[in-house]
Structures are given as structure tokens and as C-alpha cells.
C-alpha positions in Angstrom: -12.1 26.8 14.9 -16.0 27.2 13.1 -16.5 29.4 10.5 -20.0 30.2 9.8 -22.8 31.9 7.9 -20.8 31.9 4.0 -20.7 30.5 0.8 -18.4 27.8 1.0 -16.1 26.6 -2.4 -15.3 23.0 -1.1 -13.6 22.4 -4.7 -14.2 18.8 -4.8 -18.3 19.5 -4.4 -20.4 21.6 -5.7 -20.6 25.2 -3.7 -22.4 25.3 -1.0 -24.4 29.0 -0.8 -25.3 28.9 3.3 -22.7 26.8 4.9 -20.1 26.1 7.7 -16.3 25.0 7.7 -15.2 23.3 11.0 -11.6 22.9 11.8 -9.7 20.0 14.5 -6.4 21.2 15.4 -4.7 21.6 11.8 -7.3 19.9 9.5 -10.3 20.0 8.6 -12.7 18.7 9.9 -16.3 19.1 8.3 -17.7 21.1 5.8 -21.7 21.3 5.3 -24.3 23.3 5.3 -25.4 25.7 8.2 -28.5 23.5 9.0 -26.0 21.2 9.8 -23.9 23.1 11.3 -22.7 22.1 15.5 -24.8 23.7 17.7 -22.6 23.5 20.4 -18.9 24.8 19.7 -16.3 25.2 22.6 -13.8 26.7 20.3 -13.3 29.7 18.0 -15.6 31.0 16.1 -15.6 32.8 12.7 -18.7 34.5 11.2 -18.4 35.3 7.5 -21.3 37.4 7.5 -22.3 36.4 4.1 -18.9 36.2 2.9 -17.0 33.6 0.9 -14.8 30.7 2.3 -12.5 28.6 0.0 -9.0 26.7 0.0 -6.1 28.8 0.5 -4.9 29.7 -3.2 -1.6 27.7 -4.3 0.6 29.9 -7.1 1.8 26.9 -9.0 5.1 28.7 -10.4 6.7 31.9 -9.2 9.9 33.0 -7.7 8.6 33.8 -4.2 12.3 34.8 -2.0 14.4 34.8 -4.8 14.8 38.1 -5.9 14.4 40.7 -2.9 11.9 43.0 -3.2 13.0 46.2 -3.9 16.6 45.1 -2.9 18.2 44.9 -6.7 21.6 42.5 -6.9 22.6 41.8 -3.5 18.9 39.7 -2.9 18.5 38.6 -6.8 19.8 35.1 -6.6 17.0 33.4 -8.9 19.3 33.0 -11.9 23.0 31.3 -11.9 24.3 32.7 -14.8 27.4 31.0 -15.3 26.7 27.5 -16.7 23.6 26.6 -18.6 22.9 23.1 -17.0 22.4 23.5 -13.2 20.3 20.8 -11.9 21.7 20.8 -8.4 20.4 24.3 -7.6 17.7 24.1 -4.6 15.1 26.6 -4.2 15.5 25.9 -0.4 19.3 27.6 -0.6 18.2 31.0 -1.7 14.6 31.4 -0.3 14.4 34.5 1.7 11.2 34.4 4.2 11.5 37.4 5.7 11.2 38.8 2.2 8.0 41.4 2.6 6.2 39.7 -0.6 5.4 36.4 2.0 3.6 38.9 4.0 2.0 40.3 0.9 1.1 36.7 -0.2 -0.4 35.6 3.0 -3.1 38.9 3.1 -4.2 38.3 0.1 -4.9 34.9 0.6 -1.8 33.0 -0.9 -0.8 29.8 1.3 0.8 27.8 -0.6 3.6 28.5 -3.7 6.1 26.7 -5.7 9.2 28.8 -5.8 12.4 28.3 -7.8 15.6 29.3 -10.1 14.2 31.4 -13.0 14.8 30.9 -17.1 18.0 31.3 -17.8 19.1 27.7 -17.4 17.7 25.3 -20.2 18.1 22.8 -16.6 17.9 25.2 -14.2 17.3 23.6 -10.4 14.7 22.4 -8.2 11.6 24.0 -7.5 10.2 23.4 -4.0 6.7 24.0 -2.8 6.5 26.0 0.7 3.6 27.6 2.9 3.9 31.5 3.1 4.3 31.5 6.7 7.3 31.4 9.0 11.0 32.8 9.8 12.6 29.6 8.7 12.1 28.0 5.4 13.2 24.3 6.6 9.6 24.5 8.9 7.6 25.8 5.3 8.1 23.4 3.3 5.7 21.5 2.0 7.8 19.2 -0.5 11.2 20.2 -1.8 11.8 19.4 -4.2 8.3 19.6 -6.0 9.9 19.7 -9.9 12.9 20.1 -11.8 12.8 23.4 -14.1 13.7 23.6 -17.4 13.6 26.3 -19.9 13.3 26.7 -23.4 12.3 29.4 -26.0 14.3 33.4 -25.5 15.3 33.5 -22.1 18.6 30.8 -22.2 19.5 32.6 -25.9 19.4 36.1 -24.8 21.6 35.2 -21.4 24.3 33.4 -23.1 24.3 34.9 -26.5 25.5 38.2 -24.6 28.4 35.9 -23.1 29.4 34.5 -26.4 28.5 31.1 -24.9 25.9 28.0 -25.7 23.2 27.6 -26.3 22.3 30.9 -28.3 19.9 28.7 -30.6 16.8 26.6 -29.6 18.7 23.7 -30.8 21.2 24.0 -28.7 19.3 24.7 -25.4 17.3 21.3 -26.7 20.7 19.4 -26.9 22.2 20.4 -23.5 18.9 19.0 -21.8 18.9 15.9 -24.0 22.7 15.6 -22.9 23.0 15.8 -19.4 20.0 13.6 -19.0 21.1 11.1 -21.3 23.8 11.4 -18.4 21.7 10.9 -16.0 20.0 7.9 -17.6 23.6 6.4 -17.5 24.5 7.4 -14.5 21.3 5.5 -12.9 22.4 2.4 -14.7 25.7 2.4 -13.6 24.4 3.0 -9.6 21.9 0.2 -10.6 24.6 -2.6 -11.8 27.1 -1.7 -8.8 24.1 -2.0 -6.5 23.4 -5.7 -8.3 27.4 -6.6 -8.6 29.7 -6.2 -5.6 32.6 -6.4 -7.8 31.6 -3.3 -10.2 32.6 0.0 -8.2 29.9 2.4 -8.2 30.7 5.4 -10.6 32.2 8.7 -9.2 29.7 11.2 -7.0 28.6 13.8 -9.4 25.9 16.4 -7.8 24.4 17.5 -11.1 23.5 13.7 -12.0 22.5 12.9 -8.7 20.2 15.9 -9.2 18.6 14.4 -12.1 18.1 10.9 -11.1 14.5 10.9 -9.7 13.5 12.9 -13.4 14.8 10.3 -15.2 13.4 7.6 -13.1 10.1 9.4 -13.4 9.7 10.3 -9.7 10.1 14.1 -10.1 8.3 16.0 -12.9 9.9 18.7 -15.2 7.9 22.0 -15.3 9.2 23.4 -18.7 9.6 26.8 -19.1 7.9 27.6 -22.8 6.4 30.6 -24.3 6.0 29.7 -28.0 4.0 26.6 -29.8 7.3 25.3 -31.4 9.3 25.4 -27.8 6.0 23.2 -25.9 6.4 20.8 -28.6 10.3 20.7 -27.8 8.9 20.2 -24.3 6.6 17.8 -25.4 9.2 15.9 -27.6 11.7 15.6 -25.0 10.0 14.7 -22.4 8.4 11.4 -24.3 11.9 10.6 -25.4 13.0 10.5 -21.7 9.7 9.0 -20.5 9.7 12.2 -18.0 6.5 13.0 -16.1 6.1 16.7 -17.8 4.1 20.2 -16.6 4.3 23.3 -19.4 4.6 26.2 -17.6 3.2 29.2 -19.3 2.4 28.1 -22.4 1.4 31.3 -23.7 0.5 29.8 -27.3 -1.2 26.7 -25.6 -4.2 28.3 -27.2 -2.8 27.8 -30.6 -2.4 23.8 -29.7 -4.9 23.1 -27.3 -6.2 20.1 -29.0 -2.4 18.6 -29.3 -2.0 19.6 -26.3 -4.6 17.7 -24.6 -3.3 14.5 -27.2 -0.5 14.7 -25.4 -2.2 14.5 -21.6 -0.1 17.3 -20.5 -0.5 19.7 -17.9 -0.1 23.6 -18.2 0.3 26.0 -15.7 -1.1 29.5 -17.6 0.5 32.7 -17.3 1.3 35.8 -16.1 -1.5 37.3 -18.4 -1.4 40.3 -16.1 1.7 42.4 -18.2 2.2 43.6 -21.8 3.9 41.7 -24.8 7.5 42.4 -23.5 9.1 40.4 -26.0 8.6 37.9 -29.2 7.1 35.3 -27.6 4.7 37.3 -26.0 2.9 38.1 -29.5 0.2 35.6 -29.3 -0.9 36.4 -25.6 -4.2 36.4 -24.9 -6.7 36.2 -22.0 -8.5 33.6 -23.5 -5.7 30.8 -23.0 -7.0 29.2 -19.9 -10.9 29.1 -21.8 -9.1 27.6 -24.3 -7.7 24.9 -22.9 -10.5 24.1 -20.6 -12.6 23.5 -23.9 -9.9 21.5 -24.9 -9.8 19.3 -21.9 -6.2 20.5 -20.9 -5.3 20.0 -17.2 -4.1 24.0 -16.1 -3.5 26.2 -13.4 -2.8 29.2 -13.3 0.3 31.2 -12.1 2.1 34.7 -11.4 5.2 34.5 -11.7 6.1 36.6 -9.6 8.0 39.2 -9.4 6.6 39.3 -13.1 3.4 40.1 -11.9 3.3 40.8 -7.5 2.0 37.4 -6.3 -1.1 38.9 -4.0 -2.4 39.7 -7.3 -3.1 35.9 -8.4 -6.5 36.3 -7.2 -6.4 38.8 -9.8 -5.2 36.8 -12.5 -7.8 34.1 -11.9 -10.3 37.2 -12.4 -9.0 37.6 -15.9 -9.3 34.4 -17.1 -12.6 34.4 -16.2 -13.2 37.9 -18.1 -11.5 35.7 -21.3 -14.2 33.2 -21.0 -13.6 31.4 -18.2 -16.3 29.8 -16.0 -15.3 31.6 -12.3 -15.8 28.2 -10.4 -13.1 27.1 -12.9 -10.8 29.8 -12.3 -11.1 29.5 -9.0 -9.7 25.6 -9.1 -7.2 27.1 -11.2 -5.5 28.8 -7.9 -6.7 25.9 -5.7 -7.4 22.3 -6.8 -6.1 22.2 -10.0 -3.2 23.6 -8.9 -2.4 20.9 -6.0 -3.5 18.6 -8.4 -0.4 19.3 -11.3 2.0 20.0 -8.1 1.3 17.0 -7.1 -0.4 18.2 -3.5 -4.1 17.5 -4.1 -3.9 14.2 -1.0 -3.3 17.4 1.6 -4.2 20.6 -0.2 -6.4 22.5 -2.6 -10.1 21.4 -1.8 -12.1 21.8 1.8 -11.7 18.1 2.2 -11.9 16.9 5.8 -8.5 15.5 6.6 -6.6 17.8 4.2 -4.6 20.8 5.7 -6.9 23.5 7.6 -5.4 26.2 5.2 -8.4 28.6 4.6 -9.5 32.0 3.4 -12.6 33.7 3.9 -13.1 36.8 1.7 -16.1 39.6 1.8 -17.4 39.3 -1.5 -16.3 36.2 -4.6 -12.5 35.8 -3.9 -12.0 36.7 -7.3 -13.9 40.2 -7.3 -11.6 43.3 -7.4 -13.3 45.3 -4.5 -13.5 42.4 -2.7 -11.6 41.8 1.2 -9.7 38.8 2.7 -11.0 39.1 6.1 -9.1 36.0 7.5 -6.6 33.4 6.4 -5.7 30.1 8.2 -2.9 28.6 7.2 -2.9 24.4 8.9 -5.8 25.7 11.3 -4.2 29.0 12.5 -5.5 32.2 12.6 -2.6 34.4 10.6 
């Protein structure tokens, strides 16, 4: 596959305003300008006409074929209500493919998303990170699992304060996740002397530890659901007690801390921005927050959510974050490199890097422009 005659966003370069993407197989394979570009080409070709061509944008958090569109209870199975600390949940178990929203993703441009278990958990499950094409999620993955979520702030007060159960205070959703993996943290020792000692029995199977292990051995990061300043510094707090590798996700009042925030060295993925202030710790939202953090020299992405806000519209909510200040090269890492980068996929995706994954998307106008068209979308060097 050639595509030729656009403006090409390599990601890790500077853009290229006349240039050519060549493809081998399901990578790419060289990037330049078109004075460069091989005159003689056996394959399939793709004229951009003086269009764009970029990465294929990567939603860093959203619920992707967890809750069926339009479908209400029988397809909503992002939240297990019914115990507040449910590591062993996998994303894989409950993504739908054949949900419509993939298809939606994959025309506007989305290739890549990390899908999970919503908020209601303080530990909710495991996150995984799949392409937006296929039947059968096993053959989409891309890692799984890609984090372990957590959640702070309203969202694990309002579910079990209407059950009369913990935690219904921040303290207490903070002390279940300090619990279960100071657990864990024993549990690994335990496995770690019987491995050492044949005469010490290993301790009892237990799926929710097991779950936890590679967090607290710092080989699977936590993307922590949190809204307010006070709940990232919870985050923050309890992640350096653990020694866990740590992501904010939201981080709606990161704009109110960016300078701790970037003390701290960690991550955020930013939003939905896209939405009104639907509850408390919504007050300080603002489309400035990315801008913000960028001065600040805080990693970020940026995010839908989705079904919060329809995840063909991330383009969309890069856009904005460029209307609150936001530099539009920058936004557009935000749903590409940066993104790969805090998921932990930057060695394969995110950037027009020959030998990453041929995943592609070649748009009419800026791919963050309203009026603008996606024209074509490769996902691992196929035309989709």
C-alpha cells in the first residue's frame, strides 16, 4: 500500500506538508516526502489529494462493548455492583464486538482503545487494550490486560451508599484499596518464600490476589479513576505507598495542580470535556485542562469515555483542547503518541514509525477540523 500527495503527521517528526506513507504487509514501511517518494509501486495506491495522513487515534480510557448501545440492562455489564473490590474482572469477558459503536469508532478514525469495568469499584478490574476491528475479541487484542482500574471520588459513594454498604466515604474507598493490596503484597511474599522453600506450602489460590499481583510487583499500572484535586492526591498517595506504576484518568481539577502534578511525574489521561457539569466534581471543568498541563510539563492524553461522550467524537475532543489553548500538533499526540505512550504501546503504535503497526487514517482536511472527512482507515496495513 502507497499513500500519496498529503500532509503527513509522523508524530515522532516534525509534519511533513507534501509527503508519502508506504506500507509492507502490516507495517510501515517508509514515510518521507513526495520527492522521495518510489517511483515505481506494484501495489495499492492511495491518493490524498491534498489531504491529511496520521496514526490511527488510540482512546486511552472508555468503555468500548461494555454497555450495548441502545440495548439498556441486558448489554450494560461495565459495572459489578455487588462487591466493591473486584480485581479479577477482565474487560475481555464482557467486550461485545459486534457492538455498532466499533463500527462507529473505526469510520471516524479510532483504531485502537482501552476498554474496561466503569467507576463503581474503588478496584474495579482490568482494562485491556484492543483494535476496533473484528468479530472475535481474542484476535483484537492488543495487550489484555493494559491496567488495573481504580476509582475514587463520587462514583463508589453514590453506588454503595444507596445499598447501605462500604465505602460511602472517601476514606473508606481509600482503605479498601490500601487493604486488598496490602493483601496482595502478602500474598506475593508468601508465593515468593514457598517458591524459595520446598517445605513451606504455597498459600491457598485466591483470584482477586492473583489479580493484583503484577500491580504490586509494579508490572501493571493503575489508571485511577479521579475527578477532584483531593481524590488525585489520594491517587497520588497511594500509589507511592505501594510503589505502583500510576496513570490519573480524568483528572478534571488537574488544572488546579498541574505543577504537583508534574512533581509527582504522573500521567493523566484528560477528559470527557465534551458534556455539562453533571455532578460535584464536575464544578471546576474546563477546556483549558490539557493547555494546562502541557505548560506544566504533565504527560496527558486525552480520552472519551465513552458512552459518556460517543467515542467517534474523540477527534472532536482533541479539537476542544486545542480551542482551550492547546497547540493542534499537541492535541493531535494527545489521541496518538501520547496516548500509546501512557498505555504503554508507543514500541508498535501511535507515530508513523517504520516497523510500528500500519494502522493509518487519511482525512480530507486537519483530522481535528469539524467539517472535515475520513476518507480511509488502515488498521495493521488493511484497507477497512
Amino acid at each position: 500500500m502507497l499513500i500519496i500527495n498529503g500532509t503527513v503527521h509522523p508524530m515522532d517528526g516534525p509534519v511533513i506538508e507534501y509527503g508519502y506513507v508506504a506500507l509492507s504487509g502490516s507495517k510501515i514501511a517508509q514515510v518521507g516526502s513526495m520527492e522521495n517518494c518510489p517511483k515505481a509501486w506494484e501495489g495499492e495506491t492511495i491518493d490524498a489529494q491534498g489531504g491529511h495522513i496520521c496514526p490511527g487515534f488510540i482512546d486511552a480510557h472508555c468503555h468500548l462493548g461494555m454497555f450495548g448501545d441502545a440495548l439498556g440492562f441486558e448489554s450494560d455489564d461495565g459495572n459489578e455492583e455487588t462487591d466493591p473490590c473486584t480485581p479479577q474482572l477482565r474487560a475481555i469477558d464482557a467486550v461485545n464486538p459486534l457492538d455498532r459503536c466499533f463500527s462507529e469508532a473505526r469510520a471516524a478514525g479510532v483504531t485502537t482503545v482501552l476498554t474496561g469495568p466503569g467507576s463503581a469499584n474503588p478496584i474495579a478490574g482490568q482494562f485491556a487494550a484492543v483494535k476496533t476491528d473484528g468479530r472475535w475479541v481474542d484476535a483484537m487484542i492488543v495487550k489484555a490486560p493494559v491496567s488495573m482500574k481504580l476509582a475514587l471520588g463520587e462514583n463508589p459513594k453514590q453506588v454503595y451508599h444507596h445499598r447501605d454498604e462500604t465505602p460511602v466515604t472517601r476514606m473508606a474507598t481509600a482503605a479498601i484499596i490500601r487493604e486488598n493490596l496490602r493483601k496482595a503484597v502478602e500474598y506475593s511474599e508468601k508465593l515468593d518464600k514457598a517458591a524459595r522453600d520446598e517445605e513451606t506450602d504455597p498459600p491457598d489460590y485466591d483470584a482477586r490476589l492473583e489479580a493484583l499481583l503484577p500491580v504490586v510487583r509494579g508490572e501493571l499500572p493503575v489508571h485511577i479513576h479521579a475527578h477532584r484535586a483531593d481524590d488525585i492526591a489520594t491517587g497520588v498517595r497511594i500509589a507511592k505507598e505501594f510503589d505502583l506504576k500510576c496513570v490519573i484518568v480524568h483528572g478534571t481539577e488537574g488544572h488546579l495542580i498541574p505543577e504537583l502534578l508534574a512533581q509527582a511525574g504522573v500521567p493523566v489521561i484528560t477528559g470527557p470535556a465534551l458534556g455539562d457539569r453533571c455532578k460535584p466534581e464536575l464544578a471546576n471543568m474546563t477546556l483549558e485542562n490539557p493547555a494546562i498541563l502541557r505548560r506544566a510539563g504533565v504527560p496527558f492524553a486525552i480520552c472519551t469515555d465513552h458512552p459518556e461522550v460517543p467515542v467517534q467524537y474523540l477527534p472532536l475532543c482533541a479539537a476542544l483542547a486545542v480551542k482551550g489553548g492547546l497547540d493542534p500538533e499537541e492535541a493531535l499526540a494527545a489521541i496518538t503518541l501520547n496516548a500509546a505512550r501512557i498505555a504503554g504501546l508507543d514500541r508498535a503504535l501511535g507515530s508513523l514509525t517504520p516497523g510500528k503497526e500500519a494502522d493509518v487514517v487519511v482525512t480530507g482536511r486537519h483530522p481535528l477540523e469539524l467539517l472535515g472527512t475520513v476518507k480511509a482507515v488502515l488498521i495493521a496495513g488493511r484497507r477497512i
